[in-house]
C-alpha positions in Angstrom: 173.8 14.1 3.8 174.2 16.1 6.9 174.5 19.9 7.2 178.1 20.9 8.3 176.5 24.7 9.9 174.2 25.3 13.0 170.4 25.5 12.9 168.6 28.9 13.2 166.3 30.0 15.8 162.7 28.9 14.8 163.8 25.9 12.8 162.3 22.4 13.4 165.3 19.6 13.6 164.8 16.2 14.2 166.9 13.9 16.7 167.2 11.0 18.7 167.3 11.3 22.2 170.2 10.4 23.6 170.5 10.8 27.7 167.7 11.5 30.2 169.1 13.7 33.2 166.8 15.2 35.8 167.2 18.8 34.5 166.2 17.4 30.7 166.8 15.7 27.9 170.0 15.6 25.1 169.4 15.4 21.3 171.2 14.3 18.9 170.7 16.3 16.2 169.8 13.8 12.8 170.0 17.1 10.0 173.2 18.5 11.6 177.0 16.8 11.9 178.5 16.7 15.1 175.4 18.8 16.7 173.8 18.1 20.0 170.9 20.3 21.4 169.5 20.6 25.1 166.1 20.3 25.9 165.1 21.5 29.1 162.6 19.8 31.4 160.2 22.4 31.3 160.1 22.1 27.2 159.8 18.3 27.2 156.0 18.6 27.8 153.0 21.2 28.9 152.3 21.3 32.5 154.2 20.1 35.7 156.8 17.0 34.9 156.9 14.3 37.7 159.6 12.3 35.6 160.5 13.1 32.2 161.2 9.4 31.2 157.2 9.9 31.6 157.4 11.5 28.4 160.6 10.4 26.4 162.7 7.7 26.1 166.2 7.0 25.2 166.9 6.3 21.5 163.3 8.3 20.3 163.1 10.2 17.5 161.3 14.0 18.5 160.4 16.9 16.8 162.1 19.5 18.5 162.0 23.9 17.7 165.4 25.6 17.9 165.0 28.0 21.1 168.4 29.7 20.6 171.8 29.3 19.2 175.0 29.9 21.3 177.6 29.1 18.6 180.5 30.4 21.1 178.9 28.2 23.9 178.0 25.4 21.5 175.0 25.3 22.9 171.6 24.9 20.9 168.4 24.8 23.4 165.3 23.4 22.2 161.7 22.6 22.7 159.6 19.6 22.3 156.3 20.9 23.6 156.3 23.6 21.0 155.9 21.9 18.0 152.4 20.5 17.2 150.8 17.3 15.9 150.7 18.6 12.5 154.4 20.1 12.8 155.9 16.9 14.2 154.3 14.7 11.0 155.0 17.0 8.5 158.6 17.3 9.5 159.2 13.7 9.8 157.8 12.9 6.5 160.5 15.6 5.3 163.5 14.0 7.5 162.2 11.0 5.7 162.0 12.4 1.8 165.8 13.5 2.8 167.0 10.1 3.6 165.6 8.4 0.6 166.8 10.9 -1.7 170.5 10.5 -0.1 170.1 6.7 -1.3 169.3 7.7 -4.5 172.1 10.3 -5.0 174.1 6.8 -3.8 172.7 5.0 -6.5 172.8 7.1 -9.1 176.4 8.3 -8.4 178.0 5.2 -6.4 178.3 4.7 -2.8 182.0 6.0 -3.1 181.3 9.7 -4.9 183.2 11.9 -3.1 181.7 14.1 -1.0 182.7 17.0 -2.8 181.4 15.9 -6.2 178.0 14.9 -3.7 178.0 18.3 -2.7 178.1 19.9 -6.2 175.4 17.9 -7.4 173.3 18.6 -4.6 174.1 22.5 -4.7 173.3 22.2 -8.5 169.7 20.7 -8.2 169.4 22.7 -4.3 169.5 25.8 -6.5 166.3 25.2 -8.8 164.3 23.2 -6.1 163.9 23.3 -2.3 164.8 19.7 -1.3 166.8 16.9 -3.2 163.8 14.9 -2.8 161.4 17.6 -4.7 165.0 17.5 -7.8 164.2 13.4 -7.9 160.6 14.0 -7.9 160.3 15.8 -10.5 162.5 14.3 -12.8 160.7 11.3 -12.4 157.7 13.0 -13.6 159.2 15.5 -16.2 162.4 13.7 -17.2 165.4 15.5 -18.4 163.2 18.9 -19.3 163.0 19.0 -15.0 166.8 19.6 -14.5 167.6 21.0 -18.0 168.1 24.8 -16.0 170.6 23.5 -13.8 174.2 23.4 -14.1 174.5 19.3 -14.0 176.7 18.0 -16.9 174.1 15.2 -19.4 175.4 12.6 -17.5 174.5 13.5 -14.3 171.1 14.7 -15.4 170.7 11.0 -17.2 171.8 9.6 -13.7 169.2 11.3 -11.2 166.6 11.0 -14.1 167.1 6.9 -14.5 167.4 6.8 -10.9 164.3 8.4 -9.8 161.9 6.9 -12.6 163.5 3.5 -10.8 162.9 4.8 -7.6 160.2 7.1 -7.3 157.0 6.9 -6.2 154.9 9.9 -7.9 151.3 10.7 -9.2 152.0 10.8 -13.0 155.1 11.0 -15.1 154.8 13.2 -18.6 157.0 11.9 -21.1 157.2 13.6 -24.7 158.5 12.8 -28.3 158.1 14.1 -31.9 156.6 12.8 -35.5 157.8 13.6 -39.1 154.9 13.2 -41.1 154.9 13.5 -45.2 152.9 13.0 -47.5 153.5 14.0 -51.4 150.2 13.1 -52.9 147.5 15.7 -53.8 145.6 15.1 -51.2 148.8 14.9 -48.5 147.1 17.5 -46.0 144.1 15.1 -45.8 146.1 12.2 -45.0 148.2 14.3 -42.3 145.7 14.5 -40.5 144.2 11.4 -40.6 147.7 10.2 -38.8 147.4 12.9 -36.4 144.2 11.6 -35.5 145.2 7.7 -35.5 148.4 9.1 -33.4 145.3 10.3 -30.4 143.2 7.2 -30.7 140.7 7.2 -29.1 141.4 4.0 -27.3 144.5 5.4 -26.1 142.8 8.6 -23.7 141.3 5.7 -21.2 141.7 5.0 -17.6 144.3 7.3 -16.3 146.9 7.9 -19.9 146.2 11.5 -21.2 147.8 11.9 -24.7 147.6 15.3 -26.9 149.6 15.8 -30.2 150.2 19.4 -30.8 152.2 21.2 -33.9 155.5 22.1 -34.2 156.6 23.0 -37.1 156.2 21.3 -40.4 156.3 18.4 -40.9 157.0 18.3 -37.0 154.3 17.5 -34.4 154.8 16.8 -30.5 153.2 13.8 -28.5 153.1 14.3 -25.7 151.9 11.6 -22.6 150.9 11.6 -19.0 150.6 8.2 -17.3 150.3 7.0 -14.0 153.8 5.4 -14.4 156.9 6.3 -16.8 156.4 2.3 -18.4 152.8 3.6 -19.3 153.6 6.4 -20.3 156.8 5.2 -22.4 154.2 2.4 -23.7 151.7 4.8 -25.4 154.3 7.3 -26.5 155.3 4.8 -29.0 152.2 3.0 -29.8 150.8 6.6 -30.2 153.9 7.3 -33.2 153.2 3.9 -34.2 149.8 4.3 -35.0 151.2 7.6 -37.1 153.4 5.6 -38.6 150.9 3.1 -40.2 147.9 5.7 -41.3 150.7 7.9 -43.4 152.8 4.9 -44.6 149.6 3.4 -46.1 148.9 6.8 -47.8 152.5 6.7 -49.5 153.5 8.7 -46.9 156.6 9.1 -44.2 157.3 9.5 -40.9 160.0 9.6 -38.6 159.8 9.6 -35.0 162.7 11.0 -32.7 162.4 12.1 -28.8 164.1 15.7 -29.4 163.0 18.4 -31.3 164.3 19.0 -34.3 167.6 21.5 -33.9 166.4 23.4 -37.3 162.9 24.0 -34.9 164.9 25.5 -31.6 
């Protein structure tokens, strides 16, 4: 996805060099359509300039600041020896998040979604998070509850969710579900708990799964999981209602597990 406007003053854009004159260089601007920014020779590089092909080549890929903006002109001027070491990585690496979450918009809605219904989903998740790539991010990590404020249809929230737990590479993924326990013996309380306690095992907090079973609501309790991975994580979600399951059978009990909350609970 390219932006159809201009850049402002002060932004960092990337591009790809595209002619070498002896006044300077032209960009192609990668974030913009149809945009094509001017960098003169003395803002390709500190100090005097011999040659600029010296110091860029045909086809790169810079870092560049927007200098100014002549919209009337269409004219944007721009500077490479502005931006920094740390600048140019960090803004690359974002170019780069960009990119691969335009491939997953593709997968998740098609390579032929129009590009107005690509531009509403994008607005849609663009309006609770700062890039599409920090919308598939945290879905992968948070699931549905991650897009649940934003004005996305369930289909398109299961979409971007299935696509990015696929897709994305992320530090943990929390994944929850609920329990039904009951128990109509004397003693039922007693028994509750022991299944709350066989739900946390103690064999299931090792290596890197964190698991925590909180109340609801009776008879409603919440498991909830993080995990390095949503398999993991999915994994010991259910072994964790599982082990429930067994301890308050066995006590002439009953349990149900479900992934929503209860609508009576809301």
């Amino acid at each position: 996805m390219k932006y159809s406007g201009w850049p402002d003053s002060g932004e960092l854009v990337v591009g790809k060099v595209d002619e070498i004159t002896d006044f300077g260089v032209f960009v192609d601007l990668e974030e913009y359509e149809d945009k094509r920014g001017l960098c003169h020779i003395s803002e390709v590089a500190s100090g005097w300039i011999k040659n600029v092909r010296d110091h860029v080549r045909e086809g790169q890929t810079v870092v560049a600041k927007v200098l100014e903006v002549d919209t009337g002109s269409q004219q944007i001027d721009l500077s490479i020896k502005d931006v920094n070491e740390h600048q140019r990585k960090e803004k690359i690496q974002e170019w780069k998040n960009e990119q691969k979450a335009d491939k997953w918009m593709s997968i998740a809605f098609g390579d032929d979604v129009s590009d107005e219904e690509y531009g509403a989903i994008a607005n849609a998740v663009l309006v609770e998070y700062d890039t599409l790539y920090d919308g598939f991010e945290q879905a992968a990590i948070h699931g549905k509850e991650a897009l649940e404020d934003t004005d996305l249809d369930e289909d398109e929230v299961a979409a971007i969710v299935e696509t990015a737990r696929d897709n994305v590479s992320v530090p943990y993924v929390n994944v929850t579900g609920y329990v039904d326990l009951r128990c109509p013996t004397g003693d039922g309380v007693d028994h509750i708990k022991e299944a709350l306690k066989a739900a946390e095992g103690e064999d299931a907090q090792e290596g890197e799964t964190q698991l925590e079973v909180t109340y609801v609501g009776a008879p409603e309790y919440r498991i909830k999981v993080r995990a390095p991975d949503y398999k993991a994580a999915e994994t010991a979600l259910e072994d964790a209602a599982g082990r429930a399951e067994d301890s308050i059978v066995t006590a002439g009990g009953t349990a149900l597990f479900h992934r929503e909350r209860s609508e009576d609970d809301e």
